[in-house]
N, C-alpha and C positions, 0 to 999 in steps of 0.2 A: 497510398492515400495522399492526394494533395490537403496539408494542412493550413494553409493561406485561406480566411477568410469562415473557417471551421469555428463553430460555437463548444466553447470546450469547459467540463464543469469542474473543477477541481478543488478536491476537499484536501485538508490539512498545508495550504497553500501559502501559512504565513513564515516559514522556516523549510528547512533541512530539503528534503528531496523534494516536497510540493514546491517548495520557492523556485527552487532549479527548472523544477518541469515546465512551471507557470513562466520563465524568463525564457529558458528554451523556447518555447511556445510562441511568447511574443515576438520573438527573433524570427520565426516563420511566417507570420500574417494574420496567425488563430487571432479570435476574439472571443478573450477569458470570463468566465465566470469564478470567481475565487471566495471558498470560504474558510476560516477555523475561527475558534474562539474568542481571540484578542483581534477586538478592534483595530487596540495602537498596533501590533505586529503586521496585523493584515494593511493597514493602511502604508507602515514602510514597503511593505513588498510589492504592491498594488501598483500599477501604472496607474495617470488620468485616464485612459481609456476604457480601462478592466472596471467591470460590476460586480461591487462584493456585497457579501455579506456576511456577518462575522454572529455567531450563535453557536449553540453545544449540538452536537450529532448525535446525543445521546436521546434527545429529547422529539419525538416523533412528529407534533407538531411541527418543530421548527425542520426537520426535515421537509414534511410535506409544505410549508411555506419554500422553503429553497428551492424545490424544484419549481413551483409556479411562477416566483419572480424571476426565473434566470431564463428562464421558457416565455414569458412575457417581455421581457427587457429584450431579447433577441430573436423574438421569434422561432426558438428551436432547440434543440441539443444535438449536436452533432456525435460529443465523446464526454464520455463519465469516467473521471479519473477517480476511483477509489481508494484515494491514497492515505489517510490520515486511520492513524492506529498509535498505540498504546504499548509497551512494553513491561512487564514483572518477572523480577528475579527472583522468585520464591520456590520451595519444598508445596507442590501439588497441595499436601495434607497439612501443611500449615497457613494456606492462605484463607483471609476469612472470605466466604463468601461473597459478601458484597462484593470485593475488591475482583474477584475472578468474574463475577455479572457484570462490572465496569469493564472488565477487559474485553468481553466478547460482546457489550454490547454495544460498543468503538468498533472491535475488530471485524465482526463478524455481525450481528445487527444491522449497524447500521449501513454498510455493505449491501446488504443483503435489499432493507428497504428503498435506498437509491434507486437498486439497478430497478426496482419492481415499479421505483414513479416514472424512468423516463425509458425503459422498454416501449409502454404504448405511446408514446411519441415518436421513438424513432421506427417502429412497425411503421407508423401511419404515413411515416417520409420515407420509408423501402429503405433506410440505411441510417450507419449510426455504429457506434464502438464502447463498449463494455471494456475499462481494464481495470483490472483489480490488484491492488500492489500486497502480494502477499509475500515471502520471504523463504530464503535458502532455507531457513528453520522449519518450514513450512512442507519442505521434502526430507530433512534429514531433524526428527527432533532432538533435541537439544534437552539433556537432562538440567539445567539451570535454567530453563527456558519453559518446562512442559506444558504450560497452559498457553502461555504466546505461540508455542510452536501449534498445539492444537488449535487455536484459533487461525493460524496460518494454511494450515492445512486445511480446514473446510472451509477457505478461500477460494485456494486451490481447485477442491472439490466442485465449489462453488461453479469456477470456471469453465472447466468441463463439462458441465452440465448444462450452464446455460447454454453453451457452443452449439450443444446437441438440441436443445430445445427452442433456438432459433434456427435453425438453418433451414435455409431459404426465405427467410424474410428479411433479408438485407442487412440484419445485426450482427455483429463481428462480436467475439470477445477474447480478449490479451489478460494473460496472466502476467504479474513481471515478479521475479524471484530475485534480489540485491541481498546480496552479500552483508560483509560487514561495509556500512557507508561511513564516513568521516561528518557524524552530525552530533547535533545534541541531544539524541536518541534515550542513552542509557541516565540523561541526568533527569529525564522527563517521566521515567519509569513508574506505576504506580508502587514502588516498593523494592526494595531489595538491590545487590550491585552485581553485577557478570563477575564470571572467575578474572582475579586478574592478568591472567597468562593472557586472556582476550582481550585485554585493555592495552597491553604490551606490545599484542596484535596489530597493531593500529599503520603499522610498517602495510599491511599488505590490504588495509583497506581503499575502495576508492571512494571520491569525493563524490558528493551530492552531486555536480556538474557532472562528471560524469556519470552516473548514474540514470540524472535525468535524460541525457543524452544519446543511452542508450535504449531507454522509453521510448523516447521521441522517434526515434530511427524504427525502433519495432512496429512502430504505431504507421510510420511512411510503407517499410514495405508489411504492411498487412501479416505481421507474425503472430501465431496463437502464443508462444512464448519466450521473456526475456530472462535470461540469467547474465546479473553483471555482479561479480568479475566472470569473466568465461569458466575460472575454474569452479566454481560453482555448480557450473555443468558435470566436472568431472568428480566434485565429488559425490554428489548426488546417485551419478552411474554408481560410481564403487560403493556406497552405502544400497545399493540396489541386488549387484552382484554379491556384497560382501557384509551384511549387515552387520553379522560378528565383530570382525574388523573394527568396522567404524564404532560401534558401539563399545569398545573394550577401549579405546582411545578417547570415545567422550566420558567416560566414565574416569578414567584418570584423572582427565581434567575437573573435572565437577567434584574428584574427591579432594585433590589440591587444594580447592577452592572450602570444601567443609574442612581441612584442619586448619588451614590458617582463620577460618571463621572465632 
């Protein structure tokens, strides 16, 4: 996919891997659509050329506004980057409600309603790209993570499906699975903090550039999905073949993490 001259919408685009994808981006030719919450954040991130708009995703209204102005100001959508999401480090049965409807309805919500505003748009232009940034957690859950990882997963799911329920109308859609990225992910958290063996982790994380980098490239050649780091790919396999395994090793970890609590 030539991305030079591509109308591209990107949400959570004032920090961490949005900021990356949106600079990637403009290094290629796209012409951005960028939204998250803060104004002030969005405006450092923002070229003079990029149209933003800065409002909560939570709120269905201002969704259905974001897509009409970004589709008016440019006449089109090319790609829907669904990238802004939420993180909780909570016990499943401890988290109060609300805060789990906050999560899934960033993660997974709004997601969801995005792709449903600018599908018939891009049907009507025979082409057009769906990616959805869901996370390694998202194939292998993650017992400190269980509600983020299920909202990552019917991302996931998400993706799959759509795939199957456009094909042959010109709409592509990319899943992208990132690892641990080097952002300020876990301080944005609705609650609670990762084991810290994962904080310590931080040796084998990659940065938001790269990350977005590796979007970016999926998105050129036409990939249904991205895993960065690569190893991510492998453990995924081996939590596939070996679910035991994997699961007797995150649970180590997640218990480390409840005694020093």
């Amino acid at each position: 996919m030539e991305l030079a001259g591509k109308v591209i919408l990107i949400t959570g685009a004032s920090r961490g891997i949005g900021a990356a994808t949106a600079a990637a981006l403009r290094a290629r030719g796209a012409r951005l659509a960028l939204t998250a919450r803060s104004e002030a954040a969005l405006r450092e991130t923002a070229a003079p050329a990029d149209f933003r708009v800065a409002g909560d995703l939570c709120d269905e209204e201002f969704r259905a506004a974001l897509v009409q102005r970004a589709a008016e100001r440019w006449g089109r959508i090319d790609v829907l980057i669904n990238n802004a999401g939420v993180g909780l480090y909570a016990p499943t049965w401890e988290t109060p409600p609300v805060l789990g409807r906050q999560l899934f309805e960033l993660n997974w919500f709004a997601p969801v309603d995005l792709a449903r505003r600018v599908i018939p748009l891009m049907r009507a232009q025979r082409s057009g790209v769906i990616v959805n940034v869901s996370s390694i957690a998202g194939q292998i859950p993650l017992p400190w993570f269980t509600l983020y990882s299920a909202s990552k997963a019917a991302l996931l799911s998400l993706s799959d499906g759509l795939r199957m329920e456009l094909a042959g109308s010109g709409v592509r859609v990319m899943a992208v699975c990132p690892g641990y990225v080097a952002t300020g992910f876990q301080q944005h958290a609705l609650g609670g903090a990762p084991p810290a063996r994962l904080v310590s982790g931080k040796r084998f994380a990659v940065s938001a550039e790269e990350c977005a980098e590796a979007m970016v490239r999926g998105l050129e050649r036409e990939a249904r999905l991205v895993v960065t780091p690569p190893l991510g790919r492998w453990l995924a396999g081996l939590y596939r073949l070996a679910p035991r395994l994997v699961e007797a090793r995150l649970r180590r970890i997640h218990a480390v993490q409840e005694d020093s609590a």
